[in-house]
C-alpha positions as CSV (number, residue, x, y, z in Angstrom):
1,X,0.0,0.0,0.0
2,X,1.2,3.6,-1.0
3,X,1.6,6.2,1.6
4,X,0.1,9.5,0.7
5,X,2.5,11.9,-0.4
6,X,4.3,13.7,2.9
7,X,5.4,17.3,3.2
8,X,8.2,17.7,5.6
9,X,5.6,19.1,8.5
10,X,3.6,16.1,8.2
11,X,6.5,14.1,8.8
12,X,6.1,12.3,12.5
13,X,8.9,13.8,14.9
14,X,11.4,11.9,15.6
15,X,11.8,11.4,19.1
16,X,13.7,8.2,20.0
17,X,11.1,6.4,21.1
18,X,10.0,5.0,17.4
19,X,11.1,3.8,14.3
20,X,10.2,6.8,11.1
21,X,11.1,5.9,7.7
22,X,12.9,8.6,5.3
23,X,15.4,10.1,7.3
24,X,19.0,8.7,6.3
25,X,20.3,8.5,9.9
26,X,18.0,6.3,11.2
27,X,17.8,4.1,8.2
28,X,19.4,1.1,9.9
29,X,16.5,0.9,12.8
30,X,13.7,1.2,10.3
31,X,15.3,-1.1,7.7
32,X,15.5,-3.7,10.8
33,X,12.2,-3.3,11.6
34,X,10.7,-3.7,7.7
35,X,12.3,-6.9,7.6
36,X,10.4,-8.4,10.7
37,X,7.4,-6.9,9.0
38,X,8.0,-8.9,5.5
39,X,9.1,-12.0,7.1
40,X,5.7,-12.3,8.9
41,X,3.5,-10.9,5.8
42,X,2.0,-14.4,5.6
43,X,0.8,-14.5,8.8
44,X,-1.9,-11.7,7.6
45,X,-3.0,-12.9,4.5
46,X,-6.7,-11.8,3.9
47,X,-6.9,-11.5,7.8
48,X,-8.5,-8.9,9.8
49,X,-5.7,-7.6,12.0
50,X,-4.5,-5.0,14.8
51,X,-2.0,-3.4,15.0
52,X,-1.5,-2.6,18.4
53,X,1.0,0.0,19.2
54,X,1.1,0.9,15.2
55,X,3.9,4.1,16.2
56,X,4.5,5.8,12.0
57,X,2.1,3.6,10.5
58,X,4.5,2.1,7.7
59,X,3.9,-1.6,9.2
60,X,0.3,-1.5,9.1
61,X,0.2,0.0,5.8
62,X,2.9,-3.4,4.8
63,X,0.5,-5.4,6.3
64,X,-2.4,-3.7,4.5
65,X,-0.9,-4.7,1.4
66,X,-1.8,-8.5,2.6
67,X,-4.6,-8.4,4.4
68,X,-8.4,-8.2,4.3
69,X,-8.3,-5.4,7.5
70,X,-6.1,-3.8,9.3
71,X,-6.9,-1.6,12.1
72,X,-3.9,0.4,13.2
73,X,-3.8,1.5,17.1
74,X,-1.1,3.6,18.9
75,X,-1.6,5.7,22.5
76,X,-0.4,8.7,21.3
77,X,-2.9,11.1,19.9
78,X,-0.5,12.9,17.7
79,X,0.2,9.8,16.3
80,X,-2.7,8.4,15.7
81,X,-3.6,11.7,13.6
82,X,-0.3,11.1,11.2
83,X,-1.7,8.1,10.7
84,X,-4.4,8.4,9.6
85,X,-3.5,11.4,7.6
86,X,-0.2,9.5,5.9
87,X,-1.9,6.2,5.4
88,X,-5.5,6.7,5.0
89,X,-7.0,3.1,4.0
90,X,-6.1,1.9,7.4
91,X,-8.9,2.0,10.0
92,X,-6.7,4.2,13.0
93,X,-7.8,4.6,16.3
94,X,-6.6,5.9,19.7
95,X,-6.5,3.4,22.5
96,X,-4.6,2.2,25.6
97,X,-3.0,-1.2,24.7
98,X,-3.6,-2.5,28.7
99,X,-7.7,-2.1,27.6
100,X,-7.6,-3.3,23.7
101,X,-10.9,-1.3,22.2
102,X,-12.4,-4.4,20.8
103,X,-14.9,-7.3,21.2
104,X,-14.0,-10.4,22.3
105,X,-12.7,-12.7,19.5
106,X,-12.7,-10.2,16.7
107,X,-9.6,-10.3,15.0
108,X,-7.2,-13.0,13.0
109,X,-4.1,-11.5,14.1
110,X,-2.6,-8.9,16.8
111,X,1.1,-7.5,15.4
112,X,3.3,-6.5,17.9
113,X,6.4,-5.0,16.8
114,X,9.2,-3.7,19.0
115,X,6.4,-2.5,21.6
116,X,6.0,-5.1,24.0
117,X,9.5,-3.6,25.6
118,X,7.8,-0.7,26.5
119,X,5.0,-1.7,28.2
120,X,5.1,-1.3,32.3
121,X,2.3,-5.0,32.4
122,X,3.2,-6.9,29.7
123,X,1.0,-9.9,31.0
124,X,-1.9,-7.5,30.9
125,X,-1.4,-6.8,27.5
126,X,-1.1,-10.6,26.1
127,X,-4.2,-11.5,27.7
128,X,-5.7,-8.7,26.0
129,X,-4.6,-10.0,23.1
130,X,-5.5,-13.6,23.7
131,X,-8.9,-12.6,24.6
132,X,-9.6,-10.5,21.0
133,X,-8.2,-12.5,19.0
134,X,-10.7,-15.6,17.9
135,X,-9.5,-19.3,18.6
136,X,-7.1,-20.4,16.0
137,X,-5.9,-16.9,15.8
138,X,-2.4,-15.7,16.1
139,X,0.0,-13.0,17.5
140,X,3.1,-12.2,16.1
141,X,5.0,-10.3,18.0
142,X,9.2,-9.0,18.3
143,X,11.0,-7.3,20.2
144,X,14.9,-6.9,21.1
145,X,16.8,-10.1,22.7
146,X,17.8,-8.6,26.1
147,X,21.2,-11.0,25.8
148,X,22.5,-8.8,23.1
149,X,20.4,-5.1,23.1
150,X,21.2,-4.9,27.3
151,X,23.6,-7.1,27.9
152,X,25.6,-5.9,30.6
153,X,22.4,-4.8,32.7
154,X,18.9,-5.7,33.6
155,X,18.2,-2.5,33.1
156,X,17.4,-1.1,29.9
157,X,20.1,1.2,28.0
158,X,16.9,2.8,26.2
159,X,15.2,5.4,28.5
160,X,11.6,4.5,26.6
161,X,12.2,0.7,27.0
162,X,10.5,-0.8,30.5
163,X,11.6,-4.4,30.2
164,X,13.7,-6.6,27.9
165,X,13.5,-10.4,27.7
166,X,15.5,-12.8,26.6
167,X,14.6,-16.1,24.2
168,X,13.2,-17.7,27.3
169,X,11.6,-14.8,28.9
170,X,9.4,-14.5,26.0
171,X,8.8,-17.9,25.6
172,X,7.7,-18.1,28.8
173,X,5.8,-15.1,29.0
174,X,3.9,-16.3,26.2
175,X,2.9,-19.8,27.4
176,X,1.7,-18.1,31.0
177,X,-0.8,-16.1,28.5
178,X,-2.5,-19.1,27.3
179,X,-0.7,-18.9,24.0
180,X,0.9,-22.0,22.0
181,X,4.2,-20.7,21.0
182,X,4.5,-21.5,17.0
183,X,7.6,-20.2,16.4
184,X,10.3,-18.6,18.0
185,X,13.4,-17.4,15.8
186,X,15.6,-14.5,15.8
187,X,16.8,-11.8,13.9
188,X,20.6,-11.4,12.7
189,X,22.8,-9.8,10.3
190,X,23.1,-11.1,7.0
191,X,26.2,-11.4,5.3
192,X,26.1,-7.4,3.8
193,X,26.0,-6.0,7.4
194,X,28.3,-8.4,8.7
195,X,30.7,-6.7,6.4
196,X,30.0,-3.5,7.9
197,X,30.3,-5.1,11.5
198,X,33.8,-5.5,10.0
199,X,34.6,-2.3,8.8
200,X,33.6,-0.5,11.9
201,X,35.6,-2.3,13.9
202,X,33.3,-4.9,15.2
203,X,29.7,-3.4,15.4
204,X,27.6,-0.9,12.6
205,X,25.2,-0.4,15.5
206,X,28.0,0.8,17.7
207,X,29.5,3.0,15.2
208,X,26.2,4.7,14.8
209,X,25.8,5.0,18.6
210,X,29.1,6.7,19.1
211,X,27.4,9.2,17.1
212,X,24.4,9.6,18.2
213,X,25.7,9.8,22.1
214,X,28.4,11.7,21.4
215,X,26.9,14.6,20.5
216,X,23.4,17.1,22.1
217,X,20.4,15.2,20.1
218,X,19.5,16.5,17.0
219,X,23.7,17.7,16.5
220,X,25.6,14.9,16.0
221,X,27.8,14.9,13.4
222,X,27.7,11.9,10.4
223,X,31.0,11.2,9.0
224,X,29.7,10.8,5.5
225,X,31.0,7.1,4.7
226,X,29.2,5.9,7.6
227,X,26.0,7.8,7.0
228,X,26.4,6.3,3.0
229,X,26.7,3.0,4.4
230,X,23.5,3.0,6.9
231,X,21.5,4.7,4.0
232,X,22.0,2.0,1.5
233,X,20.9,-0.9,4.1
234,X,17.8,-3.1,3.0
235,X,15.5,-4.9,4.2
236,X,17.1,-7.9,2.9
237,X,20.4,-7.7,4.6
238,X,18.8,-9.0,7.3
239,X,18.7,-12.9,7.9
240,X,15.5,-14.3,10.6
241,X,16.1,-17.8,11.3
242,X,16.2,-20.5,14.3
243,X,19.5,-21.0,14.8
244,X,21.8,-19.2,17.3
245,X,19.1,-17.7,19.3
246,X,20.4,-16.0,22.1
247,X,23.0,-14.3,19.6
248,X,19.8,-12.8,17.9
249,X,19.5,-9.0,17.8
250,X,15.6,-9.2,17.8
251,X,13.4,-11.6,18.9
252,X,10.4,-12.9,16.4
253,X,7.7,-14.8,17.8
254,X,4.6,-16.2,16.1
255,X,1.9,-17.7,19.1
256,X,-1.7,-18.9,18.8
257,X,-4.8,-18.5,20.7
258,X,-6.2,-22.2,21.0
């Protein structure tokens, strides 16, 4: 699904706290992101979905291109009117994602991406979802591996994040909802960004940090190799698979309401 065209103030400030697509800089994050979103494109074929926690919009309007409905939901009021301005064949609505707005068993599929670490009761929230979603329905749902976003505390690095989970910790979190966990892989770099991991002396993400935290927000200062590099990244230089879990950079999880 095509986005309507965007002027620059129509454009969704970014804050930290999400994902935007279109600005250079943060190219790597969003790129990341898409290719959770195309990997689990199946999932929603012809289905009536939520979104829940839909931050830009550029997910549900991937997932649109799939499914029969998709109704995109975010907290944040400012966001919810970008939304539905930028990407106006999705249904959008405001709501909290503790209290989903919806009927019991209403929905094929709840999509969670990268939002489950910032809620303060996740349990709250998967029941939520359990409980619109109709039997035989699934979740799919990611969010960063704790073991290699955190890994030196329990405490999240990012000031918007709330809690982190490992491969197990999610695992487990989704069973205690009633869920049967389908799949469980993770999300690595494939073999273009492992080049880069290379050339920066280890990490791409770290080199991009050092930027970002070396500098007042909005001032830091791109040396222009590295900002060439993170704008040409792809969706497909990413690699989701089984194997080598706990070295994932994202968990992707696929569960289903019996």
């Amino acid at each position: 699904m095509e986005a309507s065209p965007q002027t620059p103030w129509e454009a969704l400030h970014l804050t930290g706290e999400r994902t935007v697509p279109g600005i250079p800089e943060e190219n790597y994050w969003f790129r990341r992101h898409e290719a959770a979103y195309l990997a689990l494109l199946p999932y929603c074929a012809g289905a009536t979905v939520l979104e829940a926690g839909c931050g830009e919009g550029y997910g549900a309007g991937l997932i649109a291109e799939r499914a029969g409905h998709v109704l995109a939901l975010d907290y944040d009021e400012a966001t919810t009117v970008h939304v539905a301005r930028r990407y106006p064949r999705l249904w959008t609505v405001r709501g909290n994602l503790a209290f989903l707005p919806l009927a019991s068993s209403t929905v094929d599929v709840v999509a969670n991406f990268q939002v489950l670490e910032h809620l303060w009761d996740q349990a709250a929230f998967l029941a939520e979802c359990h409980r619109v979603l109709r039997p035989g329905g699934r979740l799919v749902v990611t969010t960063p591996n704790r073991l290699t976003f955190t890994p030196d505390s329990d405490t999240p690095l990012n000031p918007y994040h709330t809690r982190e989970l490992a491969p197990s910790e999610l695992d487990d979190l989704l069973r205690e909802a009633a869920f049967s966990v389908e799949l469980l892989h993770g999300l690595h770099h494939g073999p273009g960004l492992r080049a880069l991991d290379e050339r920066y002396g280890g990490s791409i993400i770290d080199a991009q940090l050092r930027v970002v935290l070396g500098e007042l927000p909005g001032q830091a200062v791109w040396p222009p190799e590295l900002l060439a590099d993170v704008a040409a990244i792809s969706a497909g230089d990413f690699e989701i698979h089984g194997e080598h879990l706990a070295e994932s950079l994202d968990l992707v999880a696929v569960a289903v309401r019996p």
